[in-house]
N, C-alpha and C positions, 0 to 999 in steps of 0.2 A: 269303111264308114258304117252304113246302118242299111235299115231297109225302110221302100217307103209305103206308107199306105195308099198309094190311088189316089189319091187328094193333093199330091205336090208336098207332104209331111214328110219330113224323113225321122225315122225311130233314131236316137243314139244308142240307145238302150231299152229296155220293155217301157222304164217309167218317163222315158227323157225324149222329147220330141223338139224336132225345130221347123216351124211353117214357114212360108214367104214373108211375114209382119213379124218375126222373133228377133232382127238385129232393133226394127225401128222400135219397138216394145221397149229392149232391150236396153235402148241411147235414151229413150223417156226417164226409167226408170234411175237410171245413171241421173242426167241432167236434174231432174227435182231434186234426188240427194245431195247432189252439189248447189243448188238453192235454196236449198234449206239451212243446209253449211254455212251460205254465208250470211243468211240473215241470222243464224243463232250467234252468229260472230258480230252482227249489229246489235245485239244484244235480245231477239227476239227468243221466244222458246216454242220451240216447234216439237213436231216427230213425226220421222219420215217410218211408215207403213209402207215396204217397201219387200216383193217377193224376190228369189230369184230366180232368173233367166230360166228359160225355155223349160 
């Protein structure tokens, strides 16, 4: 795996960390892209601003 900093962080790699709140962040981030989805399919026009994970 990685190493962690003292904090409960674990490093994946120097740039890539995952905290204790990175899956729920994570399922947020997911969930509004798929609500956005479907109102653009209601015919709205959205955009999703949307990073990725950890």
């Amino acid at each position: 795996m990685g190493a962690t900093d003292g904090n409960g962080n674990l490093f994946l790699d120097p740039n890539t960390y995952v905290a204790c709140h990175s899956f729920d962040v994570a399922s947020y981030a997911a969930g509004s892209t798929c609500a956005a989805v479907e109102r653009t399919l209601d015919g709205e026009r959205l955009f999703a601003l949307v990073r990725p994970p950890a």
